[in-house]
BAFI-853825 format. One record per residue (C-alpha): x, y, z; residue in three letters. Coordinates in pm, 1 decimal. Layout:
// residues N
[[X; Y; Z]; "ALA"];
...
// end
This chain:
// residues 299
[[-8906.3; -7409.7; 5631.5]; "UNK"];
[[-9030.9; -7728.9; 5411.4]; "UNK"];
[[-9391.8; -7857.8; 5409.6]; "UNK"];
[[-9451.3; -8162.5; 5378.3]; "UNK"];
[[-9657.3; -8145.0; 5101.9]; "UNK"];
[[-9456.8; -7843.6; 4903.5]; "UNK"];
[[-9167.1; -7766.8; 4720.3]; "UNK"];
[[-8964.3; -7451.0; 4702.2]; "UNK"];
[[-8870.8; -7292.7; 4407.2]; "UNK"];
[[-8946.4; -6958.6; 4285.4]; "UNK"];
[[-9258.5; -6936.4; 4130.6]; "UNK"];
[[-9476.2; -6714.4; 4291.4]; "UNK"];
[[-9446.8; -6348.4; 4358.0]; "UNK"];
[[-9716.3; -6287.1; 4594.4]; "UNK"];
[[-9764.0; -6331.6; 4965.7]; "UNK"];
[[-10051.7; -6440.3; 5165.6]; "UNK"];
[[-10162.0; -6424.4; 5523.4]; "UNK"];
[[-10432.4; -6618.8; 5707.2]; "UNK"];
[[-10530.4; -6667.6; 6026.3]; "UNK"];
[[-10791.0; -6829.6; 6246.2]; "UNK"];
[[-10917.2; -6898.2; 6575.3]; "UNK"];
[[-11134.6; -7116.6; 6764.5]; "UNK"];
[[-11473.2; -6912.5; 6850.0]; "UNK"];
[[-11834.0; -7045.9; 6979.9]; "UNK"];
[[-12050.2; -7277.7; 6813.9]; "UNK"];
[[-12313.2; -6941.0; 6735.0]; "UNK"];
[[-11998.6; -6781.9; 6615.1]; "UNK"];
[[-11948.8; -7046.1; 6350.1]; "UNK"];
[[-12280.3; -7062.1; 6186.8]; "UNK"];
[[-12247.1; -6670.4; 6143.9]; "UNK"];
[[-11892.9; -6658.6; 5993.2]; "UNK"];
[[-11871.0; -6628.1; 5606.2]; "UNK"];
[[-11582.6; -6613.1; 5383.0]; "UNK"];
[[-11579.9; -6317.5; 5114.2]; "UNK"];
[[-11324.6; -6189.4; 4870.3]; "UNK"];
[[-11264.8; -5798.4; 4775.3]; "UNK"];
[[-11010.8; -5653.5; 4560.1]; "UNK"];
[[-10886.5; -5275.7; 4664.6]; "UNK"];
[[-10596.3; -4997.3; 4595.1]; "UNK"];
[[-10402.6; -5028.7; 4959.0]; "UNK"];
[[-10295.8; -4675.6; 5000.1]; "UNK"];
[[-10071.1; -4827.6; 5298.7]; "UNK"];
[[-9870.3; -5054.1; 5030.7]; "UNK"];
[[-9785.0; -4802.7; 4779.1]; "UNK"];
[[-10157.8; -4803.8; 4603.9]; "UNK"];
[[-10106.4; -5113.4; 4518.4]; "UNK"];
[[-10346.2; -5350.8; 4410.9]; "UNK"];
[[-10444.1; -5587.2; 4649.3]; "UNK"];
[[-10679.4; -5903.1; 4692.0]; "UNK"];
[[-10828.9; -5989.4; 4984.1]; "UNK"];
[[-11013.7; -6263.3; 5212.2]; "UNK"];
[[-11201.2; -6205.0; 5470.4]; "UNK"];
[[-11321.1; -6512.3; 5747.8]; "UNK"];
[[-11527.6; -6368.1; 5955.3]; "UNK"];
[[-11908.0; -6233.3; 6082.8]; "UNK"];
[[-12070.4; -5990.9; 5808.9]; "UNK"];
[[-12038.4; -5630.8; 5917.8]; "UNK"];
[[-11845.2; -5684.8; 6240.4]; "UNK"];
[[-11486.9; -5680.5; 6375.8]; "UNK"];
[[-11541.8; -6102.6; 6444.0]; "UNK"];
[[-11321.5; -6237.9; 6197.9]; "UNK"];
[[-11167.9; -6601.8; 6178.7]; "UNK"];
[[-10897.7; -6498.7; 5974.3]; "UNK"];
[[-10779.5; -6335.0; 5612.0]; "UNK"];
[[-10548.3; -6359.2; 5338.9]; "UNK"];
[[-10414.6; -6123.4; 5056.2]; "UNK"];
[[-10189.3; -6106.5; 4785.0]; "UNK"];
[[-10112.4; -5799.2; 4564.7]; "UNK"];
[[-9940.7; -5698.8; 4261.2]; "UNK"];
[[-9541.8; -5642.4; 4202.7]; "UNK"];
[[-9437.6; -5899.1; 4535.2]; "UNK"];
[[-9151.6; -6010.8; 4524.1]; "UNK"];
[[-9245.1; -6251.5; 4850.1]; "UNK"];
[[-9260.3; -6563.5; 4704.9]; "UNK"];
[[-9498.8; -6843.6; 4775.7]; "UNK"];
[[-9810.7; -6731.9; 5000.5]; "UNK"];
[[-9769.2; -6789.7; 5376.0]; "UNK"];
[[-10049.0; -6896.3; 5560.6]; "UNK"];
[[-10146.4; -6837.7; 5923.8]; "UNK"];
[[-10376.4; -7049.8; 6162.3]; "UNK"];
[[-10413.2; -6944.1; 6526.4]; "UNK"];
[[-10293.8; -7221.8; 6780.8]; "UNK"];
[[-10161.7; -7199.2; 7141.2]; "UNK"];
[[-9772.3; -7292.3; 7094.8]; "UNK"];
[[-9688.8; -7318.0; 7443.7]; "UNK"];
[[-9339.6; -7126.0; 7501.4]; "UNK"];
[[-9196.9; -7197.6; 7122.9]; "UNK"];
[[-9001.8; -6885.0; 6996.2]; "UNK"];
[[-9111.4; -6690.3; 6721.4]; "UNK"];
[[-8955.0; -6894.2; 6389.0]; "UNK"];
[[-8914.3; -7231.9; 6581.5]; "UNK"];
[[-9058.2; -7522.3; 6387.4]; "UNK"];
[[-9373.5; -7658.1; 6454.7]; "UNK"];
[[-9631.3; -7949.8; 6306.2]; "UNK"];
[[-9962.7; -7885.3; 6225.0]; "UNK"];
[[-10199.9; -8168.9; 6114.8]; "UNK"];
[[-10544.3; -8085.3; 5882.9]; "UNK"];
[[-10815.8; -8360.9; 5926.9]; "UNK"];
[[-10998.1; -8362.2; 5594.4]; "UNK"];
[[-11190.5; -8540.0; 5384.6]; "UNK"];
[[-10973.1; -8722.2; 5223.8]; "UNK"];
[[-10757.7; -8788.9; 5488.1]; "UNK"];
[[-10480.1; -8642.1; 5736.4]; "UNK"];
[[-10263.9; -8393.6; 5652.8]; "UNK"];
[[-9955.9; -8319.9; 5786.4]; "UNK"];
[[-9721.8; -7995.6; 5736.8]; "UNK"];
[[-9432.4; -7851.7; 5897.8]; "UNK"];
[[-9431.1; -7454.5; 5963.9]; "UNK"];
[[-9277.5; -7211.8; 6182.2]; "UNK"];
[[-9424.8; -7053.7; 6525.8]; "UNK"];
[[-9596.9; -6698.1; 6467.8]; "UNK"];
[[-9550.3; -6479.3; 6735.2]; "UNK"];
[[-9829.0; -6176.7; 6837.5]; "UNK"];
[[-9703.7; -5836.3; 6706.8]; "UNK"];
[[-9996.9; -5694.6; 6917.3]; "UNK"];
[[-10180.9; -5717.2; 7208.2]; "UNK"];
[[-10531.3; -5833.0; 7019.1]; "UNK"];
[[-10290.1; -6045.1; 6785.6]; "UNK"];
[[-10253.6; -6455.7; 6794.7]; "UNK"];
[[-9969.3; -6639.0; 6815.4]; "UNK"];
[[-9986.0; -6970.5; 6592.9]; "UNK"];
[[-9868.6; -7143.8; 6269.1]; "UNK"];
[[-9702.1; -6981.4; 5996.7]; "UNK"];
[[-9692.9; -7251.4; 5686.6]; "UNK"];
[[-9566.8; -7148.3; 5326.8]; "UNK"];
[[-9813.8; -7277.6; 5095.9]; "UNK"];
[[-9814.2; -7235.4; 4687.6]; "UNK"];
[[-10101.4; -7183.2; 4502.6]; "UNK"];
[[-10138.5; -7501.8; 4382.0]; "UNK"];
[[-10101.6; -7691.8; 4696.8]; "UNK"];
[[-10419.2; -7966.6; 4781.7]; "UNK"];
[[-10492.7; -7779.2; 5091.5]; "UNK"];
[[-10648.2; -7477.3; 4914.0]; "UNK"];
[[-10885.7; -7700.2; 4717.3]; "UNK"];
[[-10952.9; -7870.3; 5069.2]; "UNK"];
[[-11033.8; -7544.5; 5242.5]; "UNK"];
[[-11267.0; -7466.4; 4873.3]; "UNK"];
[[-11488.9; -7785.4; 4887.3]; "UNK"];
[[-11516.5; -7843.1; 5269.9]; "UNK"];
[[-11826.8; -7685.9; 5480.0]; "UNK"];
[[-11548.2; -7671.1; 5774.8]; "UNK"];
[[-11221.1; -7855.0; 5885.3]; "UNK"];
[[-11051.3; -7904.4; 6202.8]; "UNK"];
[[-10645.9; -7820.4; 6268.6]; "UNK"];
[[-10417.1; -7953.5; 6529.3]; "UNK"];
[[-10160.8; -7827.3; 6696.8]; "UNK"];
[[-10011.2; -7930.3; 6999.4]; "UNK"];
[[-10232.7; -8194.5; 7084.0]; "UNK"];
[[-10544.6; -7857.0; 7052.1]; "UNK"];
[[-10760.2; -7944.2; 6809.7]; "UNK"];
[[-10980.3; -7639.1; 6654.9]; "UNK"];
[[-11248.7; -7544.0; 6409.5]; "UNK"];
[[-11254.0; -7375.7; 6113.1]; "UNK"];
[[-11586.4; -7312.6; 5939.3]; "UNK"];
[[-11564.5; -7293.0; 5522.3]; "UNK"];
[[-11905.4; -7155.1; 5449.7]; "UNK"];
[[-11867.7; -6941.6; 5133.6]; "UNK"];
[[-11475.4; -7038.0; 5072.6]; "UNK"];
[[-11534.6; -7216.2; 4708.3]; "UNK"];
[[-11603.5; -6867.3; 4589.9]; "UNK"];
[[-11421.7; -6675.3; 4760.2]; "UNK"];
[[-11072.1; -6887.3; 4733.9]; "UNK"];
[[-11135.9; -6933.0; 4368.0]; "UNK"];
[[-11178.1; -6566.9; 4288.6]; "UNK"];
[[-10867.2; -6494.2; 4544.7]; "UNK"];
[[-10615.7; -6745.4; 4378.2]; "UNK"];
[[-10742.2; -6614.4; 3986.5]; "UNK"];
[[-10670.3; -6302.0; 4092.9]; "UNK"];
[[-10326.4; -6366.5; 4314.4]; "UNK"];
[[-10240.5; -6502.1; 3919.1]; "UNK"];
[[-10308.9; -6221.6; 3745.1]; "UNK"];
[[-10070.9; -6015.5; 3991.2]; "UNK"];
[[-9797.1; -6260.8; 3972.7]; "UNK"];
[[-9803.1; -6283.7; 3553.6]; "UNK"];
[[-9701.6; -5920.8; 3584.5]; "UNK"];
[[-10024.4; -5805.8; 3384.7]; "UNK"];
[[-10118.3; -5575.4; 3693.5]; "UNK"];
[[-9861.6; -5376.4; 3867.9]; "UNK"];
[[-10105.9; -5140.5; 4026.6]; "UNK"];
[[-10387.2; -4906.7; 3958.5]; "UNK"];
[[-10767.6; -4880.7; 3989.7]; "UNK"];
[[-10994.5; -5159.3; 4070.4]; "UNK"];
[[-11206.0; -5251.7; 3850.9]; "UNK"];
[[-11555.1; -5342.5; 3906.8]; "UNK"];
[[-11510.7; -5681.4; 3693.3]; "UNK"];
[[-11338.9; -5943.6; 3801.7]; "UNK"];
[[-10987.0; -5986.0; 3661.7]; "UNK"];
[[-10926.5; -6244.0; 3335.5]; "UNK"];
[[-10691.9; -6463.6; 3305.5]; "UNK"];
[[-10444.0; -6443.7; 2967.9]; "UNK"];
[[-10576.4; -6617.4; 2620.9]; "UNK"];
[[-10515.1; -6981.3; 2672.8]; "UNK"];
[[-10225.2; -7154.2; 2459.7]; "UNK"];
[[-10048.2; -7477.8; 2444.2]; "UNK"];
[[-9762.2; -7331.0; 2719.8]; "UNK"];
[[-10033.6; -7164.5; 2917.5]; "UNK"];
[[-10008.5; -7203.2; 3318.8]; "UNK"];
[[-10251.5; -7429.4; 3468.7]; "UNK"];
[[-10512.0; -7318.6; 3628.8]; "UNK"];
[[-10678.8; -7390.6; 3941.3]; "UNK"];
[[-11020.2; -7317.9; 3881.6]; "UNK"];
[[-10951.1; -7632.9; 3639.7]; "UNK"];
[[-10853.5; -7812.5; 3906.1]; "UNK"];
[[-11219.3; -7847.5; 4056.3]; "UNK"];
[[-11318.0; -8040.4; 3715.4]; "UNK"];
[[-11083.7; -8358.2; 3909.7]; "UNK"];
[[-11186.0; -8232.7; 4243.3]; "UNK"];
[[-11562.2; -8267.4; 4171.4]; "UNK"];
[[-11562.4; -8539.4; 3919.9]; "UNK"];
[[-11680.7; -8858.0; 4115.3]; "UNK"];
[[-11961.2; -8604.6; 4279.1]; "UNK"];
[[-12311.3; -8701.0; 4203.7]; "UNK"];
[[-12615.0; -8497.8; 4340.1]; "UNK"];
[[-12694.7; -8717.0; 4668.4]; "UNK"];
[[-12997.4; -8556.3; 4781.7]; "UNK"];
[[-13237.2; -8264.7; 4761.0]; "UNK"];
[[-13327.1; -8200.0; 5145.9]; "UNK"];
[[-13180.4; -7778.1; 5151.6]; "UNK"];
[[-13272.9; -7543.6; 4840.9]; "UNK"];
[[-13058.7; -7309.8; 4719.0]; "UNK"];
[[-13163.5; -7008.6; 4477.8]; "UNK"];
[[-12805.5; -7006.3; 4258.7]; "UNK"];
[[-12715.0; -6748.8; 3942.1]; "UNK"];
[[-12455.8; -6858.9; 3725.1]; "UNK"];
[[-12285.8; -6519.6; 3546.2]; "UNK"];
[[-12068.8; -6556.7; 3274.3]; "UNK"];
[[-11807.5; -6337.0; 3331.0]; "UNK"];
[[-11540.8; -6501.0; 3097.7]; "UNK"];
[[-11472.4; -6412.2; 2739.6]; "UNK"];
[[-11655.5; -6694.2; 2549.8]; "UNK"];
[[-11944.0; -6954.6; 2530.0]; "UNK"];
[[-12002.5; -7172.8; 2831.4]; "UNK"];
[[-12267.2; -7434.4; 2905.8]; "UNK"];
[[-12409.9; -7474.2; 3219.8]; "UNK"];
[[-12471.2; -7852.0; 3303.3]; "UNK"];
[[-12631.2; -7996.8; 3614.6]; "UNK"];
[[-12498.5; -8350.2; 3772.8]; "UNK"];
[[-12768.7; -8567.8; 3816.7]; "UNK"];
[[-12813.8; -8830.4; 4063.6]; "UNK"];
[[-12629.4; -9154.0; 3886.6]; "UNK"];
[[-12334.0; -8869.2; 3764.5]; "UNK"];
[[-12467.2; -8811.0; 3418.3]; "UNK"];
[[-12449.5; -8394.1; 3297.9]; "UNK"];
[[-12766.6; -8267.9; 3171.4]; "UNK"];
[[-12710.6; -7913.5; 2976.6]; "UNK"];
[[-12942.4; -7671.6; 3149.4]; "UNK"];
[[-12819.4; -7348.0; 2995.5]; "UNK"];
[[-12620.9; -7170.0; 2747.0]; "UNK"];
[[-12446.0; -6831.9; 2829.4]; "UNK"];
[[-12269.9; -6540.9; 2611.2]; "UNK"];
[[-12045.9; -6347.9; 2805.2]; "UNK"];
[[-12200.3; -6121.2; 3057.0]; "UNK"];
[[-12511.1; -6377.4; 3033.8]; "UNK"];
[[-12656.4; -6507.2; 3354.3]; "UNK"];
[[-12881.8; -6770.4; 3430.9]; "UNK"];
[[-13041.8; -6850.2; 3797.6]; "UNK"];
[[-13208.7; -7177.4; 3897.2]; "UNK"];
[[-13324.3; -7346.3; 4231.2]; "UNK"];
[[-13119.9; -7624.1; 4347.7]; "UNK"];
[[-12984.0; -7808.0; 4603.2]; "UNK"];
[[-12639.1; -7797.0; 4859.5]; "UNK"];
[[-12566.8; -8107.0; 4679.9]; "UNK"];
[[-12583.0; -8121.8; 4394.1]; "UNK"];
[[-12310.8; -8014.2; 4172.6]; "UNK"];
[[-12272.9; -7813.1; 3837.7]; "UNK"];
[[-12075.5; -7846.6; 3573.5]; "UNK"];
[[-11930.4; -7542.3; 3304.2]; "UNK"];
[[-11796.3; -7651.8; 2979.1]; "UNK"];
[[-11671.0; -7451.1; 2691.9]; "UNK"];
[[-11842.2; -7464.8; 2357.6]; "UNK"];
[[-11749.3; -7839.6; 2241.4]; "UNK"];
[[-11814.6; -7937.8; 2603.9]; "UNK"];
[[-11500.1; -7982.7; 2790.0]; "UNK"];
[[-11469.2; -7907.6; 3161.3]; "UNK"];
[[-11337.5; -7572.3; 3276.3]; "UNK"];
[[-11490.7; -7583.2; 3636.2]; "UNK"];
[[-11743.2; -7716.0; 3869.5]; "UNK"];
[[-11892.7; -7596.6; 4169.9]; "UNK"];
[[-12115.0; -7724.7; 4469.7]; "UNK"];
[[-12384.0; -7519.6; 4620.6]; "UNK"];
[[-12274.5; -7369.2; 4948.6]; "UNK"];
[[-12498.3; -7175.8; 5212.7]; "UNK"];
[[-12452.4; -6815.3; 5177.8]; "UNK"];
[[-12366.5; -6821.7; 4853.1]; "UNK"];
[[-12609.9; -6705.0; 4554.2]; "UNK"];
[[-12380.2; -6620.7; 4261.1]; "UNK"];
[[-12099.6; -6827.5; 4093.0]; "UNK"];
[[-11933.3; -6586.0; 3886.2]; "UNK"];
[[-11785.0; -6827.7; 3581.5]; "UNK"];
[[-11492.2; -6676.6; 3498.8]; "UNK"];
[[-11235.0; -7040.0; 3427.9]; "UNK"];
[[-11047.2; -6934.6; 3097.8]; "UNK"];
[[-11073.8; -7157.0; 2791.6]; "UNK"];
[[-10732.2; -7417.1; 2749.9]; "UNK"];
[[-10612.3; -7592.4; 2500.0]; "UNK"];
[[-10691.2; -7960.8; 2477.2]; "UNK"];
[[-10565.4; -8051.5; 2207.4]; "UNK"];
[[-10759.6; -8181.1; 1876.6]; "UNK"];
[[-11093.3; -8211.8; 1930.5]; "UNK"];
// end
């Protein structure tokens, strides 16, 4: 089944599921997105990544997706909840995102419940690299339809937690993880070199790049960790979109600041070049900085 905005080929050797629902408007301002990383004694011991959409500490959850090492599945598959009418399970079916920068359309197939506290909805096959992922990162919530039923997601906590989820879906599929035990420290990502693989936390340096800070009406209390393997400068956008350097981090540095939801930051490698950015989210007090250096070119 083609999306709209994908291509097929096989590149990825992970596989993904997540799902969502429409709950109360209480519901939403509780859920939060988080990310964890275990051995899945029910898939071999594998390792396995994991997202979680949902209410801290309860069975109220939105949704989830995973990925783990040695699939062989291809490109992830995502799941949204949706009433399909009387569709059969695999029939094709439209489902249209409303986001900030505009519409967007895919083509999926129908998921069918394989329980009686199970969904049925959209099944889409979505790579890595695909726009929505960065849409469901910088977003504070989007709405799907399907249909004609329209439904909302919240994205509190996503930039994180996506972010961390795709490095690590990246590490599984470059075959430098086939299993094991989880380590306490987030995975890295190979040296950098000329042929390297892009990667997506680069991706938010073009995402975020127009952002200015807008306005300083909700504080947030942020620490920046430096969990990569070299230098990186911490830089704050100010309000006419100029970087001013507020810090300098070692690996395994951290530095923590009071801020605002909008007002975006800015990490640079040692002769300044963007390796990611990130903007202030509710629920979210640590941005572990963990975008490998690349190559670009001479300096």
């Amino acid at each position: 089944m083609r999306l709209k905005h994908l291509f097929f080929a096989g590149v990825w050797t992970l596989s993904t599921v997540l799902s969502a629902f429409q709950a109360s408007a209480n519901e939403h301002f509780n859920m939060r997105w988080s990310n964890d990383q275990y051995n899945d004694p029910s898939n071999k011991g594998r390792m396995t990544s994991f997202i979680t959409i949902g209410v801290p500490e309860t069975d109220n959850r939105l949704g989830s997706a995973s990925c783990f090492a040695g699939s062989t599945a291809g490109f992830p598959a995502i799941e949204f909840a949706a009433n399909v009418g009387n569709l059969p399970a695999g029939a094709g079916i439209g489902i249209e995102f409303f986001s900030d920068a505009g519409p967007m359309l895919y083509r999926g197939e129908v998921k069918a419940p394989l329980s009686e506290e199970d969904y049925t909805g959209v099944r889409l096959n979505v790579d890595a690299s695909d726009p929505l992922w960065s849409v469901l990162s910088r977003m504070s919530r989007i709405s799907y339809r399907v249909q004609g039923q329209e439904i909302d997601l919240p994205l509190r906590g996503s930039s994180r937690a996506i972010t961390r989820f795709l490095s690590e879906c990246q590490v599984y599929q470059s075959g430098s993880n086939s299993g094991g035990i989880v380590s306490n420290n987030p995975p890295q990502s190979p040296p950098p070199s000329v042929n390297q693989a892009f990667d997506p936390r680069w991706a938010t340096c073009d995402t975020f790049r127009n952002e200015i800070s807008r306005n300083s009406d909700t504080p947030v209390s942020m620490t920046f960790v430096n969990r990569s393997d070299g230098y990186r400068g911490i830089l704050w956008i100010d309000f006419n979109g100029q970087p001013k350097e507020y810090a300098n981090l070692n690996p395994g540095e951290q530095f923590s600041i009071n801020t605002y939801l909008t007002h975006p930051w800015m990490i640079t490698d040692g002769p300044g070049n963007c390796l990611e950015m990130f903007l202030p989210q509710q629920g979210v007090s640590v941005f572990n900085i963990t975008a490998p250096n690349r190559d670009f070119g001479p300096e």
